[in-house]
C-alpha positions in Angstrom: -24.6 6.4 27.1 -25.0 9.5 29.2 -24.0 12.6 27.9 -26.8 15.0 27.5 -31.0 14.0 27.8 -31.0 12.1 24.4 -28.3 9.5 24.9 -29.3 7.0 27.3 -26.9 4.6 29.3 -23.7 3.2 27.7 -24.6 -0.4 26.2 -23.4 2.4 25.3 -4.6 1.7 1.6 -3.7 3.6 -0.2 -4.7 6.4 -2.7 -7.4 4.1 -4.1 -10.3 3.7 -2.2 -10.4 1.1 0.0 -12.6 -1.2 -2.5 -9.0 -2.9 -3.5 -9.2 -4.3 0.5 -10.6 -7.9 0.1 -14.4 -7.4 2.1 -16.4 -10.4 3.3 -19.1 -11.3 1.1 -22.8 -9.9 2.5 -23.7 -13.6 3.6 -20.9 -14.1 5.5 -20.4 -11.0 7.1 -21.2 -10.4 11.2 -23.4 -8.2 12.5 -20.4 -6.1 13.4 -20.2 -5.4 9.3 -23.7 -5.1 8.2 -25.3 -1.6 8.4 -27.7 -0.9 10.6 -29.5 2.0 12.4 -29.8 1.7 16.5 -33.3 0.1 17.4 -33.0 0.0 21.4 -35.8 1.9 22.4 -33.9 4.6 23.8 -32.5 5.7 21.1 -35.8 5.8 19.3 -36.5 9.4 20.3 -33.1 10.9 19.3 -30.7 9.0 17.3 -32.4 9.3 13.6 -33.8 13.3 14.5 -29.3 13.3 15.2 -29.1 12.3 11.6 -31.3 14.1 9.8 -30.1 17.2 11.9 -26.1 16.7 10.9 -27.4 16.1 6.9 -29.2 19.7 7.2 -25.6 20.9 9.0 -23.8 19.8 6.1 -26.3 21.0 3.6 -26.3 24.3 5.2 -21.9 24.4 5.3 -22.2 23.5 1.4 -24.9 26.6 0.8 -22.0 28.3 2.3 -19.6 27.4 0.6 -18.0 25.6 3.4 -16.9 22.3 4.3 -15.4 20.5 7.4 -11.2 20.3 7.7 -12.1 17.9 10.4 -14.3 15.1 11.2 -14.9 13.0 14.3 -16.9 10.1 13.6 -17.9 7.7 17.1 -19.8 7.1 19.6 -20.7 8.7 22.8 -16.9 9.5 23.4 -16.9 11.7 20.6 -20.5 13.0 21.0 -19.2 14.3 24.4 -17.3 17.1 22.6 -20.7 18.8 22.2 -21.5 18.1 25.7 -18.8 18.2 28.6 -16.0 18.4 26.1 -17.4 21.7 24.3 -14.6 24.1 25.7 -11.8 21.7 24.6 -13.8 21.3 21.1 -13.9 25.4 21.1 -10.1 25.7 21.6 -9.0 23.2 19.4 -11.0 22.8 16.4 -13.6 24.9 15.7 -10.9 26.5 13.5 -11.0 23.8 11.5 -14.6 24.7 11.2 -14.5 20.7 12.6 -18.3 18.2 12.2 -18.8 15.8 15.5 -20.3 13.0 14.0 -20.3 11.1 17.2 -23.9 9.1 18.2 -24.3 7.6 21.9 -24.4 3.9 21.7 -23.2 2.9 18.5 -21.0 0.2 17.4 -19.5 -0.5 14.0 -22.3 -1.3 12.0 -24.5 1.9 13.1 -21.5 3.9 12.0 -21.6 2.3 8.7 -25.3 3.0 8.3 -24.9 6.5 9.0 -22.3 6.7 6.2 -23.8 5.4 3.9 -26.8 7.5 4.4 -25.0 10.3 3.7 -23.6 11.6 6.1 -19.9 12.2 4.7 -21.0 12.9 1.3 -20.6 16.0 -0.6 -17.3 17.0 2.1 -13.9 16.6 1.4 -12.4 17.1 5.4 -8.4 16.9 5.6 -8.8 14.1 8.3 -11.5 12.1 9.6 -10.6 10.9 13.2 -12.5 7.1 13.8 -12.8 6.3 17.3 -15.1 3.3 17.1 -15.7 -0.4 18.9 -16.2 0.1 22.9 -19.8 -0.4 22.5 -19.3 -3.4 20.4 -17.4 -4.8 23.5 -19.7 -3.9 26.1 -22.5 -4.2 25.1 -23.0 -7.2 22.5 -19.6 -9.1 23.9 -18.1 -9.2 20.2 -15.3 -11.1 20.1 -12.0 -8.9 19.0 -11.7 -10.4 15.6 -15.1 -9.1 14.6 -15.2 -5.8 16.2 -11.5 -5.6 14.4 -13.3 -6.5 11.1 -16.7 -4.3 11.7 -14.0 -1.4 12.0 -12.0 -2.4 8.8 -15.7 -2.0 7.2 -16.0 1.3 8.8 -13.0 2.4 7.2 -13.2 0.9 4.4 -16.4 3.3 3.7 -14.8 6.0 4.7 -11.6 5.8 1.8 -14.5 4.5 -0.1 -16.6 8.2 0.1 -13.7 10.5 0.7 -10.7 9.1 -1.3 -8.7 12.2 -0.3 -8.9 12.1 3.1 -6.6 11.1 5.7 -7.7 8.6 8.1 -6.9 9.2 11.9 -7.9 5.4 13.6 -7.7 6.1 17.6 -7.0 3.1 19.9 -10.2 1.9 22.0 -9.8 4.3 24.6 -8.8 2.2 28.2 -12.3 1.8 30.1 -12.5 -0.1 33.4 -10.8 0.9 36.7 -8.0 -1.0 37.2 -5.4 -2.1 34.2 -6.8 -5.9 34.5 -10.9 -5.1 34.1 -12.3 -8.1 31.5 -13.5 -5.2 28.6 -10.2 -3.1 28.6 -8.5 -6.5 27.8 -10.8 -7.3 25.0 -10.4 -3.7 23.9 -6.6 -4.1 23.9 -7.2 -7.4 22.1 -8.6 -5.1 19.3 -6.2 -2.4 19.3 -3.7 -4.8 18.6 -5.6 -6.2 15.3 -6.5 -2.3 14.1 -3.3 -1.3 14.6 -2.6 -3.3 11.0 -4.6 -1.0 9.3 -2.6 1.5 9.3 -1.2 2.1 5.4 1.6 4.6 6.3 -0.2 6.7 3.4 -4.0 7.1 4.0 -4.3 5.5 7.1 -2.8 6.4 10.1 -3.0 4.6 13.9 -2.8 6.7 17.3 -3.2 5.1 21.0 -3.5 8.1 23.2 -5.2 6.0 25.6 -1.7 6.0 28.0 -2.4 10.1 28.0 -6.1 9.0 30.0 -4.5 6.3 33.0 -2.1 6.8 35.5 1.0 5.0 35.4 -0.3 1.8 37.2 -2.8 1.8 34.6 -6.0 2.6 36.5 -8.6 5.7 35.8 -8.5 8.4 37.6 -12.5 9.9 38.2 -11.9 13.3 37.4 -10.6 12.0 34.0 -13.4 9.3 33.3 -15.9 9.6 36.0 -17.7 6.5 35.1 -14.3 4.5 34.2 -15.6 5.1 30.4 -16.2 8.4 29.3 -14.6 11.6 29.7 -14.7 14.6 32.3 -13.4 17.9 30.7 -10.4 17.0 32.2 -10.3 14.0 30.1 -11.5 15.5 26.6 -7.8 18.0 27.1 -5.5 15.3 27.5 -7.4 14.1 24.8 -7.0 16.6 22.5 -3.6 17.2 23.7 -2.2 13.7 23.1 -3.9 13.6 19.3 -2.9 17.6 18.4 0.4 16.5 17.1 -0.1 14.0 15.1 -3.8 16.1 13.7 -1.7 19.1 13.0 0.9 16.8 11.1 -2.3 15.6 8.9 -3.4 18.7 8.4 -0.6 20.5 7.2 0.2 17.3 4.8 -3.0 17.4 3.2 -2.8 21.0 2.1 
């Protein structure tokens, strides 16, 4: 996905942790579910030097005596907020002293890699927001059931590694032009099944993707330029549309 020189194009329940969930057993799970790293060659220069550089930012927060209120965890949407989305990011959650653990071109199962190497451990952030899946649709064609069920892993991992944290899931952002383009109604497809994660206790569903179209349902290119990811423009409304909700977390978990 493009967003700075390292990412290439866009391919790209409840108190207990989320072990009581019933989880596919390792033979039968998709490739959706089973953790991975990213091996397309364009990612070879930058995505596991991105990993190793977030541990070292956490290690250095802990030798601070620090730790994240906020995490991001995604793709190249999320990894924008370093890039084009930086201002937004800088008015709206470096307060929270927030970790972008966003990664061009990943789908569900390079997310769960990541987590399980570590990359949410020793943190206990008030939130975690999960925006996670497009790249699933576009670029392997997953079928909605198991892009739903590589995200349930995904969360699961997350109540799993911070058992106190609350869980903000984010629609599939819209992508596509027009309201009928093919992905955005396999995206939709998904939203639909994620939407039954939410626990009304840990886990908690927001689709701010009406805040990104216009009212025919079509992108506008100063909000998504590419009819995927965000202009500046886009990463406000963004931010906007989730604030209420984030600051209603926020203040719960104090």
């Amino acid at each position: 996905m493009l967003i700075a020189v390292a990412i290439g194009a866009a391919s790209a329940a409840s108190a207990a942790p989320a072990a009581e969930t019933p989880v596919a057993s390792a033979a039968s799970r998709s490739e959706a579910e089973t953790p991975a790293p990213q091996t397309q060659a364009w990612s070879l220069p930058w995505w596991r030097p991105r990993h190793e550089a977030k541990l070292a930012e956490i290690r250095a927060m802990r030798a601070e005596g620090k730790s994240p209120q906020l995490v991001f965890i995604g793709d190249s949407i999320t990894q924008g907020w370093e890039a084009v989305g930086q201002p937004v990011w800088a008015e709206h959650f470096v307060r929270y002293d927030a970790l972008n653990l966003g990664y061009g071109g990943d789908k569900t199962e390079n997310v769960l890699w990541r987590l399980q190497q570590g990359e949410i451990d020793g943190i206990a952030p008030k939130v975690a927001v999960l925006l996670i899946g497009t790249n699933n649709t576009g670029d392997r064609k997953d079928d909605p059931a198991v892009t739903a069920a590589g995200v349930r892993r995904v969360i699961d991992e997350i109540r799993l590694r911070l058992p106190t944290t609350e869980i903000l899931l984010l629609a599939i952002f819209p992508r596509g032009a027009k309201a009928d383009d093919a992905m955005r109604a396999v995206n939709t497809k998904i939203n639909a099944r994620i939407s039954a994660f939410a626990d009304g206790r840990n886990v908690h569903f927001l689709d701010v993707g009406a805040s990104l179209m216009n009212t025919d349902g079509s992108l506008s290119p100063d909000v998504m330029p590419d009819q995927l990811h965000l202009s500046e423009k886009g990463y406000r409304q963004w931010a906007q549309a989730m604030q209420p909700t984030l600051t209603r977390l926020l203040e719960a978990s104090r």
